[in-house]
py3Dmol code that shows the C-alpha trace and the ligand (Angstrom):
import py3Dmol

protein = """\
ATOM      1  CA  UNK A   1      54.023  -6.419  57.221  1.00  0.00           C
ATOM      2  CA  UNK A   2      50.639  -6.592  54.818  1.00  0.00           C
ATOM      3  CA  UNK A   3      48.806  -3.459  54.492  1.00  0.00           C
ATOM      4  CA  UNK A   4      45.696  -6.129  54.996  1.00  0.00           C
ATOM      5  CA  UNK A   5      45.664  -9.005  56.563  1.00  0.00           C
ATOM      6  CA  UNK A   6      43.122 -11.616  56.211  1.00  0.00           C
ATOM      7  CA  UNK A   7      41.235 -13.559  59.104  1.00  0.00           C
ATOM      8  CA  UNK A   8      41.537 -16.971  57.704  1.00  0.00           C
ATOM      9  CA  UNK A   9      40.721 -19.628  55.554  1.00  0.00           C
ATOM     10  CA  UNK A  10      36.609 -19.174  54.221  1.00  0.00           C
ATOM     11  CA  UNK A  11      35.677 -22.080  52.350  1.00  0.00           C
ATOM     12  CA  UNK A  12      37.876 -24.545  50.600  1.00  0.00           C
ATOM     13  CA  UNK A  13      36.240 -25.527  47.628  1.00  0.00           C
ATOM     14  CA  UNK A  14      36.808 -29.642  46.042  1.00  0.00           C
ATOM     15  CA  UNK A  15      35.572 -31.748  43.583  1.00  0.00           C
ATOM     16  CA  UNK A  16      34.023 -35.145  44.477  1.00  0.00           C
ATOM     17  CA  UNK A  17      32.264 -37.815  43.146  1.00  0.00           C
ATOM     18  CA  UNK A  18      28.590 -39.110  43.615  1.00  0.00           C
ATOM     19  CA  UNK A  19      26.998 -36.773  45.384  1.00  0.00           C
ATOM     20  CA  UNK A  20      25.214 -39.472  48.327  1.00  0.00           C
ATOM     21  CA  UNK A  21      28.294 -40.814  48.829  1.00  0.00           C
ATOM     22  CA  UNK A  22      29.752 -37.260  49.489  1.00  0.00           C
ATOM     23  CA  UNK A  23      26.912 -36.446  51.656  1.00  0.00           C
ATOM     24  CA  UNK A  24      27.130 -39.472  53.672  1.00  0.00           C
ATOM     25  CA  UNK A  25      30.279 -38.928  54.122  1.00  0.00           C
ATOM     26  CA  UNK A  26      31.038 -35.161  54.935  1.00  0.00           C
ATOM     27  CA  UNK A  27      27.311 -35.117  57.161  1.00  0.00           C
ATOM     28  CA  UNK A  28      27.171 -39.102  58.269  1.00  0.00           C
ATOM     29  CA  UNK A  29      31.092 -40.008  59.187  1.00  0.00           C
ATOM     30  CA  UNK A  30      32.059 -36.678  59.820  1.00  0.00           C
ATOM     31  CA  UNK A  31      29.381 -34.922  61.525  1.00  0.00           C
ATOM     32  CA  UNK A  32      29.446 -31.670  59.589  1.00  0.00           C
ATOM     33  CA  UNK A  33      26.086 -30.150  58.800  1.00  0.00           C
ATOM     34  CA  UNK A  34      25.091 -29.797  55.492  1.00  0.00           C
ATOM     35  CA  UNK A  35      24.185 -26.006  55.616  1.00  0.00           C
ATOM     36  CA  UNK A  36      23.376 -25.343  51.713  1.00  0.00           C
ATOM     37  CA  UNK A  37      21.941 -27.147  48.872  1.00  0.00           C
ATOM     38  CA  UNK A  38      22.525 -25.511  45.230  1.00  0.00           C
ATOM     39  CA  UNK A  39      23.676 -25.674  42.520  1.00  0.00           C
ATOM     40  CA  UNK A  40      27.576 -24.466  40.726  1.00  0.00           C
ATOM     41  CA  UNK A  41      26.844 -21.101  39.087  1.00  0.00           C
ATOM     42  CA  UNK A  42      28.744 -22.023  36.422  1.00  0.00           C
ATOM     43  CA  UNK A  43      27.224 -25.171  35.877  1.00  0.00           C
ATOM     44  CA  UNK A  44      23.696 -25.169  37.469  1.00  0.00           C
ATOM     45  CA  UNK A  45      23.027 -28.678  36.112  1.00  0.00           C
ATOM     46  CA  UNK A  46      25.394 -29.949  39.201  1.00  0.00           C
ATOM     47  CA  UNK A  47      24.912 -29.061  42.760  1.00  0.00           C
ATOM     48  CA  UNK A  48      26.950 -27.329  45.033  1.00  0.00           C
ATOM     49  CA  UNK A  49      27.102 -28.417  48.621  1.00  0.00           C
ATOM     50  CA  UNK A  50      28.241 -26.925  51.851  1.00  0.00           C
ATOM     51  CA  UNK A  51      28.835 -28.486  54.692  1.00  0.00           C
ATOM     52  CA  UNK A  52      29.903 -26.846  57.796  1.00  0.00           C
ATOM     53  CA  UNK A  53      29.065 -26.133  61.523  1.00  0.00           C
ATOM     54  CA  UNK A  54      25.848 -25.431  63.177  1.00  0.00           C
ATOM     55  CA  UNK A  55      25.669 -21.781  61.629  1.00  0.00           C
ATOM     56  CA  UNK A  56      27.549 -22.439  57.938  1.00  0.00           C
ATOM     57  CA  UNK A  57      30.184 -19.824  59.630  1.00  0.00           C
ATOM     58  CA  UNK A  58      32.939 -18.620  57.793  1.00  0.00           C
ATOM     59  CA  UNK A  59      35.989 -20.874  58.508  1.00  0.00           C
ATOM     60  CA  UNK A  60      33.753 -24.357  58.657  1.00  0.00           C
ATOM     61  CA  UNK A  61      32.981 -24.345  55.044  1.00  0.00           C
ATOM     62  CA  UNK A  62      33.436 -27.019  53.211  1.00  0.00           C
ATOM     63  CA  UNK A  63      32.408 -27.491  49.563  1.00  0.00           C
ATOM     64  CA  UNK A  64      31.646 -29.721  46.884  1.00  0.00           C
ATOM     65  CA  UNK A  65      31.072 -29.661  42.894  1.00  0.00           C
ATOM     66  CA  UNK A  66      30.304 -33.517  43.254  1.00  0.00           C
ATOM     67  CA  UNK A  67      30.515 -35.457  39.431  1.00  0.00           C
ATOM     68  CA  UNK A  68      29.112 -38.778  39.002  1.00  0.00           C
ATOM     69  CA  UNK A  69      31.582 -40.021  36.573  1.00  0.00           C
ATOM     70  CA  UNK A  70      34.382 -37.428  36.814  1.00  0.00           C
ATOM     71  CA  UNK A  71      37.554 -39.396  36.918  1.00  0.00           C
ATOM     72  CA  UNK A  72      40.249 -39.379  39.658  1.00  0.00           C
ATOM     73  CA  UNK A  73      42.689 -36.291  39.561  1.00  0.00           C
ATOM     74  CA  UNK A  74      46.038 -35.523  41.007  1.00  0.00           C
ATOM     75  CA  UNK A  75      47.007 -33.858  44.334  1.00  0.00           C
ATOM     76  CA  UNK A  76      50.037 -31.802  43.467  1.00  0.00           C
ATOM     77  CA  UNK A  77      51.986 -29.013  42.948  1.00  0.00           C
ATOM     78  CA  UNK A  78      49.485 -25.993  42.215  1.00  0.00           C
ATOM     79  CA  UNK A  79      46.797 -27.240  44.999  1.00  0.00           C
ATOM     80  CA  UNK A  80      45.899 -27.619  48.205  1.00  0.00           C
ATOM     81  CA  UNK A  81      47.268 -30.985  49.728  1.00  0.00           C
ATOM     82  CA  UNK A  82      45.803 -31.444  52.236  1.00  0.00           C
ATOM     83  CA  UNK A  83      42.347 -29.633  53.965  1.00  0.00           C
ATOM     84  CA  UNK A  84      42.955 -29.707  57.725  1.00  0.00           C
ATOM     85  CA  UNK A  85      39.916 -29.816  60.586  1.00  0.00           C
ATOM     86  CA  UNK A  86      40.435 -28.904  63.874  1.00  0.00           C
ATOM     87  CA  UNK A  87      38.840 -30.900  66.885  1.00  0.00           C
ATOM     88  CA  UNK A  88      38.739 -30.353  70.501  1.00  0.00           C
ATOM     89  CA  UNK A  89      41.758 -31.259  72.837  1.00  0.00           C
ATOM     90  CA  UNK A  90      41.265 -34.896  73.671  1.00  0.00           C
ATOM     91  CA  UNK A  91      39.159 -35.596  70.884  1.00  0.00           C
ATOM     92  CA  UNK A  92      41.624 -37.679  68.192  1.00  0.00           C
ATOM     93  CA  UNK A  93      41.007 -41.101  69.868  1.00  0.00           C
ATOM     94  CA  UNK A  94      37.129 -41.086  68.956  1.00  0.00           C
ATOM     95  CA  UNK A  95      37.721 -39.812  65.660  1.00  0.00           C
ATOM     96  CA  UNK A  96      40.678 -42.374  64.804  1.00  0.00           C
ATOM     97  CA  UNK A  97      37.970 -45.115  66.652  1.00  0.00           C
ATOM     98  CA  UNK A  98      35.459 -43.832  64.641  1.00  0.00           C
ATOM     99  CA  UNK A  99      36.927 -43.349  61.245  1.00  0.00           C
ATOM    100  CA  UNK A 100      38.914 -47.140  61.541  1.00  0.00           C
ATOM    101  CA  UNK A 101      35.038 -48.450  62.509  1.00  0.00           C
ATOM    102  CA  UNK A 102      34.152 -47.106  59.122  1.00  0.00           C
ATOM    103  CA  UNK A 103      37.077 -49.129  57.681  1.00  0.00           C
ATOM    104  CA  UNK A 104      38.440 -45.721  56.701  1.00  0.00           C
ATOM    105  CA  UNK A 105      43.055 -46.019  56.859  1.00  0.00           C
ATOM    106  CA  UNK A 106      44.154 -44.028  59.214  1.00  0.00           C
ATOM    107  CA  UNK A 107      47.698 -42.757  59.043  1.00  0.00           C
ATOM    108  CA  UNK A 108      49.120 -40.396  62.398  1.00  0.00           C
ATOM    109  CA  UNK A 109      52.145 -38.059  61.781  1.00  0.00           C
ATOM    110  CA  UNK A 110      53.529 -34.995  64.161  1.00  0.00           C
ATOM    111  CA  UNK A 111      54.766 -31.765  62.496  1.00  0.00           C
ATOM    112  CA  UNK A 112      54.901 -28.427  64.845  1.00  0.00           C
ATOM    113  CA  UNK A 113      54.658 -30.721  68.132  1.00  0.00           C
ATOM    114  CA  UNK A 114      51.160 -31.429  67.045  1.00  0.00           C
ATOM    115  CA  UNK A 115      49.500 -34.893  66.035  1.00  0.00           C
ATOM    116  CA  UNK A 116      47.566 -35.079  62.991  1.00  0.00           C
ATOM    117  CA  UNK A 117      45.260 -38.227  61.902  1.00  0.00           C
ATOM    118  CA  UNK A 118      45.523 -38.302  58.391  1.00  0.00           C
ATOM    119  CA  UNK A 119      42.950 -40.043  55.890  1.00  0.00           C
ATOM    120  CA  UNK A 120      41.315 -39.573  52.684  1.00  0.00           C
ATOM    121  CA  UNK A 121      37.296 -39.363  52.241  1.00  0.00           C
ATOM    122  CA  UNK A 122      35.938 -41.860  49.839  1.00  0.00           C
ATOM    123  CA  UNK A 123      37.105 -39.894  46.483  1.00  0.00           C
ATOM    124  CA  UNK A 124      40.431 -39.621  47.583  1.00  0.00           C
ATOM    125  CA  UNK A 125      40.317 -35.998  48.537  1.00  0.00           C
ATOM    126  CA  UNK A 126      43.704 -35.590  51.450  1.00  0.00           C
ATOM    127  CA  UNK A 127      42.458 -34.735  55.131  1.00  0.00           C
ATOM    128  CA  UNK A 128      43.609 -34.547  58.338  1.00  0.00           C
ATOM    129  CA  UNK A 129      42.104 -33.720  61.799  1.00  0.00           C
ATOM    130  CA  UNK A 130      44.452 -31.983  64.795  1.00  0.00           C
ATOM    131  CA  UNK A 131      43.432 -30.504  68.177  1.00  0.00           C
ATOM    132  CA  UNK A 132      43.758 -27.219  68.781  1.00  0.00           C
ATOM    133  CA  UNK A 133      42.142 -24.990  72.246  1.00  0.00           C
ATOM    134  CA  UNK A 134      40.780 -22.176  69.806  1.00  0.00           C
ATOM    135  CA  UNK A 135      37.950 -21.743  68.549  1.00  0.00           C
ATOM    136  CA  UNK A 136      34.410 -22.224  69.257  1.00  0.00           C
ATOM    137  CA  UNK A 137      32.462 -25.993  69.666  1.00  0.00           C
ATOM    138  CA  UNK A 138      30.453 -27.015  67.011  1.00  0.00           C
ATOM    139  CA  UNK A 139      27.253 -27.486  68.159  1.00  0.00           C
ATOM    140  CA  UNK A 140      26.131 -29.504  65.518  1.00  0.00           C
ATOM    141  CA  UNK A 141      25.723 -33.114  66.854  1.00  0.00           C
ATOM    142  CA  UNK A 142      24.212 -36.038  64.464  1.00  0.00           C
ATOM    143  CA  UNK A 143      24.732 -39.709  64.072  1.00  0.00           C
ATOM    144  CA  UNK A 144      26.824 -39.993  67.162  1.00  0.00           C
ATOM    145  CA  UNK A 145      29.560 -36.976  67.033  1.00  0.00           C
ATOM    146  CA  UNK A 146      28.589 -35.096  69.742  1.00  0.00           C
ATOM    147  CA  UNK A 147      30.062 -31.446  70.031  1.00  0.00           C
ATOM    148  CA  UNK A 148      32.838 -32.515  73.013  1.00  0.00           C
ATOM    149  CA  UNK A 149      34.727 -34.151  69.868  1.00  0.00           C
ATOM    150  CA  UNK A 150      33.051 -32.468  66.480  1.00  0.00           C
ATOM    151  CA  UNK A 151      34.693 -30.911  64.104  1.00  0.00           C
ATOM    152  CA  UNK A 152      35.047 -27.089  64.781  1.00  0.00           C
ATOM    153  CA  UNK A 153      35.982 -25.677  61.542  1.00  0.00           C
ATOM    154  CA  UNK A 154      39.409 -25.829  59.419  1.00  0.00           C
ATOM    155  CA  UNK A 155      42.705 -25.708  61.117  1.00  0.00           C
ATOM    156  CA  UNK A 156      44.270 -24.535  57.701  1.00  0.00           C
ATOM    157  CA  UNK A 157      45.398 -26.275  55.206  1.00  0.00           C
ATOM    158  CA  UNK A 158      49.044 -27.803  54.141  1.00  0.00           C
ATOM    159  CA  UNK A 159      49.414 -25.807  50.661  1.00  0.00           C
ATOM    160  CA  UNK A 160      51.221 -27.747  47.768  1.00  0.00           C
ATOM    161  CA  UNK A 161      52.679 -24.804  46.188  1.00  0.00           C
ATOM    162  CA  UNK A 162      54.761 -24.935  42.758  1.00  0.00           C
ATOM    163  CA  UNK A 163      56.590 -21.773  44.031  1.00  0.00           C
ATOM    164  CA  UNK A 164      56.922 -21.715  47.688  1.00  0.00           C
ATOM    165  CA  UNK A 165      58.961 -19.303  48.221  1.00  0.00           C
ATOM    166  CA  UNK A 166      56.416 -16.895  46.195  1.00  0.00           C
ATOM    167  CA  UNK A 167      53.349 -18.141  47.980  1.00  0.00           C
ATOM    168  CA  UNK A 168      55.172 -18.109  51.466  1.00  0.00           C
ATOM    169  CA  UNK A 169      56.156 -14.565  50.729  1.00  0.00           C
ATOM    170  CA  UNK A 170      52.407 -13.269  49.410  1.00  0.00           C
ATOM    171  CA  UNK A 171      50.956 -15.300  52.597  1.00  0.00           C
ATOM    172  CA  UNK A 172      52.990 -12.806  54.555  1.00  0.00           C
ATOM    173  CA  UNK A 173      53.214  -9.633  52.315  1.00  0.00           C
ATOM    174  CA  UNK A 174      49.419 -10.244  50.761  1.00  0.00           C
ATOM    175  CA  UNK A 175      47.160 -11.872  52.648  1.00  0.00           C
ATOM    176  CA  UNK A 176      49.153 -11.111  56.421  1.00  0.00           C
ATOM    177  CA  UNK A 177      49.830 -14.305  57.797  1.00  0.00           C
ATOM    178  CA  UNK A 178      52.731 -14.053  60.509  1.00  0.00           C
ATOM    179  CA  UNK A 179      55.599 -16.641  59.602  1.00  0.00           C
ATOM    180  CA  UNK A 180      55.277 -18.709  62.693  1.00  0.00           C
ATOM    181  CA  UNK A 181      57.938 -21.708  62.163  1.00  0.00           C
ATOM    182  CA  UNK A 182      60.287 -23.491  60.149  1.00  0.00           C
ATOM    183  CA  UNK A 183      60.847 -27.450  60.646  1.00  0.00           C
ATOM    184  CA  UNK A 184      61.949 -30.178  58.027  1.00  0.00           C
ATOM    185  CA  UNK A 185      61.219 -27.989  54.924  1.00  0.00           C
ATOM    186  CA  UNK A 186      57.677 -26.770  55.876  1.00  0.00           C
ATOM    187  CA  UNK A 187      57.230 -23.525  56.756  1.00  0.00           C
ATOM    188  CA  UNK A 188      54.098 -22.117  58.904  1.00  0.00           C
ATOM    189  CA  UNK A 189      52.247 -19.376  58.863  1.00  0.00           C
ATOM    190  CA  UNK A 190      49.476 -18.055  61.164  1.00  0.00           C
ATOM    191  CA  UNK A 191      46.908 -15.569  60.974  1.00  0.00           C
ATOM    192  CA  UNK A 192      44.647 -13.854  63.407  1.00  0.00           C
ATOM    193  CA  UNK A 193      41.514 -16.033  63.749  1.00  0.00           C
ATOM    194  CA  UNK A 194      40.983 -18.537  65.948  1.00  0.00           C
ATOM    195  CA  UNK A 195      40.090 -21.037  62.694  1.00  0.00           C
ATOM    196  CA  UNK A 196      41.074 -21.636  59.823  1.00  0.00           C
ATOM    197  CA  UNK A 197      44.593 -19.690  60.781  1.00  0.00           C
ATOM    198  CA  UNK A 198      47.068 -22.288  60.485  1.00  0.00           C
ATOM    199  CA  UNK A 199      48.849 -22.503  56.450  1.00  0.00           C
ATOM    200  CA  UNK A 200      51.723 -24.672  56.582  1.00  0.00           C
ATOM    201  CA  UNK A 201      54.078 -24.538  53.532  1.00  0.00           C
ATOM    202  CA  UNK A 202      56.217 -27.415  52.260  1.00  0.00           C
ATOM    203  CA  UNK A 203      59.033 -26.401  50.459  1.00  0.00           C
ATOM    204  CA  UNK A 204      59.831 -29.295  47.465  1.00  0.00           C
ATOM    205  CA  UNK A 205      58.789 -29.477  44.433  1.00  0.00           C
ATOM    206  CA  UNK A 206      55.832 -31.736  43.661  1.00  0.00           C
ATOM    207  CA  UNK A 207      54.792 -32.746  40.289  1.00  0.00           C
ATOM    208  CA  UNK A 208      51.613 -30.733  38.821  1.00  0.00           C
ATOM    209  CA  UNK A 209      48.556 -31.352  39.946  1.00  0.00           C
ATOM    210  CA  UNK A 210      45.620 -32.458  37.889  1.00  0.00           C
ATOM    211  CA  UNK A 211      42.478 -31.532  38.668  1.00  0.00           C
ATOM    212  CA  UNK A 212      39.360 -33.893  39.155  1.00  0.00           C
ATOM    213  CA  UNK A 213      37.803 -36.368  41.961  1.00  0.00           C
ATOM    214  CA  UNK A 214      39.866 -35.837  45.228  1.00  0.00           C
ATOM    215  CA  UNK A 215      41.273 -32.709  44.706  1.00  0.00           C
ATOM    216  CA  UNK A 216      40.719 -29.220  46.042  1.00  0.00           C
ATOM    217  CA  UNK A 217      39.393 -27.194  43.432  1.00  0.00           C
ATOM    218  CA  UNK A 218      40.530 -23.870  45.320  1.00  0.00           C
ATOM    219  CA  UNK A 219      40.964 -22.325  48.734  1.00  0.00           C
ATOM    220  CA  UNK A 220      39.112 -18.582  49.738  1.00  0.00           C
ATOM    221  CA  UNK A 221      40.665 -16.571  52.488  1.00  0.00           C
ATOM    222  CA  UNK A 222      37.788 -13.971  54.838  1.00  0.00           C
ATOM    223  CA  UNK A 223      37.094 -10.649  53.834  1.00  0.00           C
ATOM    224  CA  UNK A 224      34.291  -9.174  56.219  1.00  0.00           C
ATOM    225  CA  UNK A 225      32.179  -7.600  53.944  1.00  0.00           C
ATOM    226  CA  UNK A 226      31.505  -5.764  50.276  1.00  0.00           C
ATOM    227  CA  UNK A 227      33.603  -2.483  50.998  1.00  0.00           C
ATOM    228  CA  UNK A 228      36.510  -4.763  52.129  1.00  0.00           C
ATOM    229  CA  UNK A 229      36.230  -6.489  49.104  1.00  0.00           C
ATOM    230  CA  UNK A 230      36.571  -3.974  46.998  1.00  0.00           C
ATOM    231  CA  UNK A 231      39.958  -2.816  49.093  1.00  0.00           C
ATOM    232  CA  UNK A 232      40.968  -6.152  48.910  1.00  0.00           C
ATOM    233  CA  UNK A 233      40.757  -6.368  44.969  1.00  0.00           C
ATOM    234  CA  UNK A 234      42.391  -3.082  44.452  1.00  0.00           C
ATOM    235  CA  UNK A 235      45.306  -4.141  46.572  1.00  0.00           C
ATOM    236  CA  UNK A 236      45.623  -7.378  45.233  1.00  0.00           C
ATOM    237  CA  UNK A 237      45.719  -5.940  41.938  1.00  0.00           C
ATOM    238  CA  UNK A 238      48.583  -3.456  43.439  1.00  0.00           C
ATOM    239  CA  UNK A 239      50.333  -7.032  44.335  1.00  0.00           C
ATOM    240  CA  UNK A 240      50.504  -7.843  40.168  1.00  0.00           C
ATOM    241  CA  UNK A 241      48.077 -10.251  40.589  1.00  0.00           C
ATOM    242  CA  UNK A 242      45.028 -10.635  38.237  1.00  0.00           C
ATOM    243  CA  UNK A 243      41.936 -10.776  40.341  1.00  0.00           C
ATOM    244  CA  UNK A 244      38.547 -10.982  38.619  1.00  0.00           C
ATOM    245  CA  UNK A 245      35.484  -8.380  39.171  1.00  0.00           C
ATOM    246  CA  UNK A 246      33.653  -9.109  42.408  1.00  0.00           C
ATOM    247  CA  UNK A 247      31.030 -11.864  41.629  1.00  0.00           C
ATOM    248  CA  UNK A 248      28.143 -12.430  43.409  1.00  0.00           C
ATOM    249  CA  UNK A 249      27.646 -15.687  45.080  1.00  0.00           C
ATOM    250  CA  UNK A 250      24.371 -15.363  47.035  1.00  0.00           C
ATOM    251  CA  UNK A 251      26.378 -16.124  50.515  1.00  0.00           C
ATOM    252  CA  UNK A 252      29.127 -14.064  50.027  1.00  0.00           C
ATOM    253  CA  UNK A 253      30.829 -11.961  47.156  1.00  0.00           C
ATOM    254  CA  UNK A 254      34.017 -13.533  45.847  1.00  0.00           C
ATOM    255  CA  UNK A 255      37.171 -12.710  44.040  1.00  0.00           C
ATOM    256  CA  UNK A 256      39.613 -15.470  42.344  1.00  0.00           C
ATOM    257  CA  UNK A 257      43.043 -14.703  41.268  1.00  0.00           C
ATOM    258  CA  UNK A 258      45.945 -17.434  40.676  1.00  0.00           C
ATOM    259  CA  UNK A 259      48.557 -17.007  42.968  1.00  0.00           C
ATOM    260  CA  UNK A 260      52.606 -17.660  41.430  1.00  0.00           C
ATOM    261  CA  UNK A 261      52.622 -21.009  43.166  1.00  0.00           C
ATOM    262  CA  UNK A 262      49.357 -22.032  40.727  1.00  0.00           C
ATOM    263  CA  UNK A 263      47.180 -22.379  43.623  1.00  0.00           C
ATOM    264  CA  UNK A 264      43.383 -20.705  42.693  1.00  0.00           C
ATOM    265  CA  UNK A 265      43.239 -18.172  45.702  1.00  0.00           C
ATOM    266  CA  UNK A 266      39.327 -16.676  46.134  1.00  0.00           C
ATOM    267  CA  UNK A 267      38.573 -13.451  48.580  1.00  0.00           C
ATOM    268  CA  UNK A 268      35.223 -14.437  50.200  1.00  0.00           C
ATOM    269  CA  UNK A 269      33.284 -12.214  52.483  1.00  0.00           C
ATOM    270  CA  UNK A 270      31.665 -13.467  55.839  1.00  0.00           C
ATOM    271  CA  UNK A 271      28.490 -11.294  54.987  1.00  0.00           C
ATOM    272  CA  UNK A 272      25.390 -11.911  54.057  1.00  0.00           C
ATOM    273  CA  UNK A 273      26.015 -15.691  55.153  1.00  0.00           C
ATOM    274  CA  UNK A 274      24.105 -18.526  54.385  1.00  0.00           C
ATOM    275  CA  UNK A 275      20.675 -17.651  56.417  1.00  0.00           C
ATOM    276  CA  UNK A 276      20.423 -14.983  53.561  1.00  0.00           C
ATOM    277  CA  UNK A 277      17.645 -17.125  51.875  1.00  0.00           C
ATOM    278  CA  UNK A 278      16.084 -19.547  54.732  1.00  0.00           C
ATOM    279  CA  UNK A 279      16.217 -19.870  58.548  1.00  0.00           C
ATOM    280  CA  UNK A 280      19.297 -21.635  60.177  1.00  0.00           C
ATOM    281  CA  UNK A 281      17.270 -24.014  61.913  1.00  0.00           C
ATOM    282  CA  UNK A 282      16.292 -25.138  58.379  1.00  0.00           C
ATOM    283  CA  UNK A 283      19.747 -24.973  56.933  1.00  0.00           C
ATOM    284  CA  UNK A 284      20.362 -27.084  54.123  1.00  0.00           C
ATOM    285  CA  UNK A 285      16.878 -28.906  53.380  1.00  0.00           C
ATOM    286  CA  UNK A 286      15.545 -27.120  50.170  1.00  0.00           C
ATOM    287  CA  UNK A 287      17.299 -26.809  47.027  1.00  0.00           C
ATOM    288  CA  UNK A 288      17.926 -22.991  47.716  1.00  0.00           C
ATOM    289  CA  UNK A 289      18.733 -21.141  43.794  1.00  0.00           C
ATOM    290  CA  UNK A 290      19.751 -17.523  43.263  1.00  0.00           C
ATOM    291  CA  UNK A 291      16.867 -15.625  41.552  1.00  0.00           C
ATOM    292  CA  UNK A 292      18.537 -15.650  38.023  1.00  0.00           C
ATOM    293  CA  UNK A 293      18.217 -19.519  38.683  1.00  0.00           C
ATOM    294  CA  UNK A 294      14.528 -19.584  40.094  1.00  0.00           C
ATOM    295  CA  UNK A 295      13.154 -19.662  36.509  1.00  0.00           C
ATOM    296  CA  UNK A 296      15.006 -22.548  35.618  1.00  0.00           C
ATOM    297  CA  UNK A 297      14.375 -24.734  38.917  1.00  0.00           C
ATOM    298  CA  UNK A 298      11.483 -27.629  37.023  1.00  0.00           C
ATOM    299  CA  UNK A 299      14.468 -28.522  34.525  1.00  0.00           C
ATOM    300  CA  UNK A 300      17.612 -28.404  37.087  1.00  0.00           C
ATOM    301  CA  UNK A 301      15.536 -30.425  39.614  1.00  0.00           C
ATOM    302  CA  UNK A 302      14.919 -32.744  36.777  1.00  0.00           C
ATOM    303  CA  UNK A 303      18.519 -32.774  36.440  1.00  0.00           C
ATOM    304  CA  UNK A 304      20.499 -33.827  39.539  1.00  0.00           C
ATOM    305  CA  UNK A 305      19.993 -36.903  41.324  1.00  0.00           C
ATOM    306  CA  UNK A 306      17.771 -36.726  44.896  1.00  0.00           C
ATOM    307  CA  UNK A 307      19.952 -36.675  47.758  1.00  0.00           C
ATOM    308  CA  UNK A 308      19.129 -36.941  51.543  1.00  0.00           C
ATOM    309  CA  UNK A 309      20.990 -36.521  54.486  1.00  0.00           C
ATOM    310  CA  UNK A 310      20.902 -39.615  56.429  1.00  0.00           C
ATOM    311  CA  UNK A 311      22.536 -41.562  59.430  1.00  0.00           C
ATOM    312  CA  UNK A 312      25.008 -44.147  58.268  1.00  0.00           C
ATOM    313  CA  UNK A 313      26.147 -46.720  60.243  1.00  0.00           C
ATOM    314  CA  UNK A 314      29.896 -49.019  59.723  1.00  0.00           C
ATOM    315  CA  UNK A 315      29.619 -51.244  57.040  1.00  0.00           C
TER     316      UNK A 315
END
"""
ligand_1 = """\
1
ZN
Zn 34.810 -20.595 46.559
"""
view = py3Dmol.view(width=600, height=400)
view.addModel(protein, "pdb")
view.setStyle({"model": 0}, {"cartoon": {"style": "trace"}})
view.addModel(ligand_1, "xyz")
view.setStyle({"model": 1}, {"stick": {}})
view.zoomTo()
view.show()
């Protein structure tokens, strides 16, 4: 049993290509809410986007570094394979309607007694969609997902790990995910949210990764706030893990550390949130900067492209 135990998946973090397309895609076929325009931190000449439910909660967020001419990486070994979303019972049909309307491939596959609609979004990045009873509605409805069927949040995610055994084992021992079930070499592990709480663990080895356009650039697991944190990064240190200092990130303070299967593991905390710097009704709108930013916003506006969110309709 883990001295701490996590509630869940945070944010899952990828890198896609042009950044309309990714909005159109994640906000017009999907129905997820863009909830945050920035920039990277790192890189404040590219944006950062987050799209999620109604209220940008933790375990909804999704998030982009979007790259207009970043080629195609590999998924594998060392990354997340696949980002899961959870829907409402009942609600598959529409979305595998909706997605094959968009001419998107739809692929459907059973693992755990539960159906999963697989597909990739237009830079290749893996998804899949499953229903699940838990967890709150979305009550985010736009271009024609209403919340009976929207997208709730993450289910989990399928883990590609080039150690399983290690990353099953600090799932359980680290982060406190029960080990659930065991079924044709994937194991699964559950935590205590209703989101976001369902890891499932292949165990084969997959060749390495690369990163770049499709893939998930890392995945970060809920903290509740900055005191937490700090427990958090004292105990994953006490794990033999490297974690780096707590960084701000203007929603949330975050810690990364490399887990032994490769995968880039981040500590996020639900707190402040992302109505820390405008309203949630106007989630999303302005091109939101941290202060240290604010004095460069004339040349970083001049940088990245416009971008709207907009209805889309099948081509
Ligand atoms: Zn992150």
């Amino acid at each position: 049993m883990s001295d701490k135990q996590t509630a869940g998946v945070h944010h899952i973090t990828a890198i896609a290509g042009p950044s309309q397309e990714n909005i159109d895609f994640y906000v017009g076929v999907l129905g997820l809410r863009l909830v945050k325009k920035t920039v990277n931190f790192d890189d404040p000449g590219t944006y950062h986007f987050y799209f999620g439910d109604e209220k940008g909660s933790p375990g909804t967020i999704m998030t982009f570094f979007p790259w207009k001419n970043i080629p195609k990486g590999r998924v594998g070994a060392g990354q997340v394979g696949y980002t899961t979303f959870v829907v409402p019972s009942g609600a598959l049909q529409f979305w595998e309607r909706r997605l094959n309307d968009f001419h998107i491939e739809t692929e459907k596959e059973t693992h755990f007694d539960e159906y999963y609609l697989k597909f990739e979004d237009p830079h290749g990045l893996k998804l899949e969609l499953v229903e699940r009873e838990e967890g709150p509605l979305n009550t985010f409805e736009f271009n024609g997902v209403t919340q009976d069927v929207a997208i709730k949040g993450f289910g989990g995610a399928v883990l590609y790990s080039g150690s399983p055994r290690k990353t099953a084992d600090l799932l359980e021992n680290g982060l406190g995910f029960e080990k659930v079930a065991e079924e044709n070499m994937y194991l699964r592990f559950r935590s205590q949210g209703d989101i976001g709480n369902v890891i499932d663990v292949p165990v084969k080895a997959f060749p390495r990764g690369e990163m770049g356009a499709g893939t998930v650039h890392h995945i970060a697991w809920r903290a509740d706030d900055h005191d937490d944190q700090q427990d958090w990064r004292q105990y994953i240190s006490g794990k033999g893990l490297q974690p780096t200092e707590i960084l701000d990130r203007q929603y949330f303070t975050s810690i990364y550390f490399r887990e032994w299967g490769g995968i880039l593991f981040e500590i996020a905390t639900d707190t402040p949130g992302f109505d820390t710097d405008e309203p949630i009704d106007k989630l999303g709108e302005d091109l939101k900067l941290p202060e240290w930013l604010e004095q460069h916003r004339n040349q970083i506006e001049n940088i990245v492209d416009p971008v709207e969110v907009r209805e889309v309709k099948p081509k």
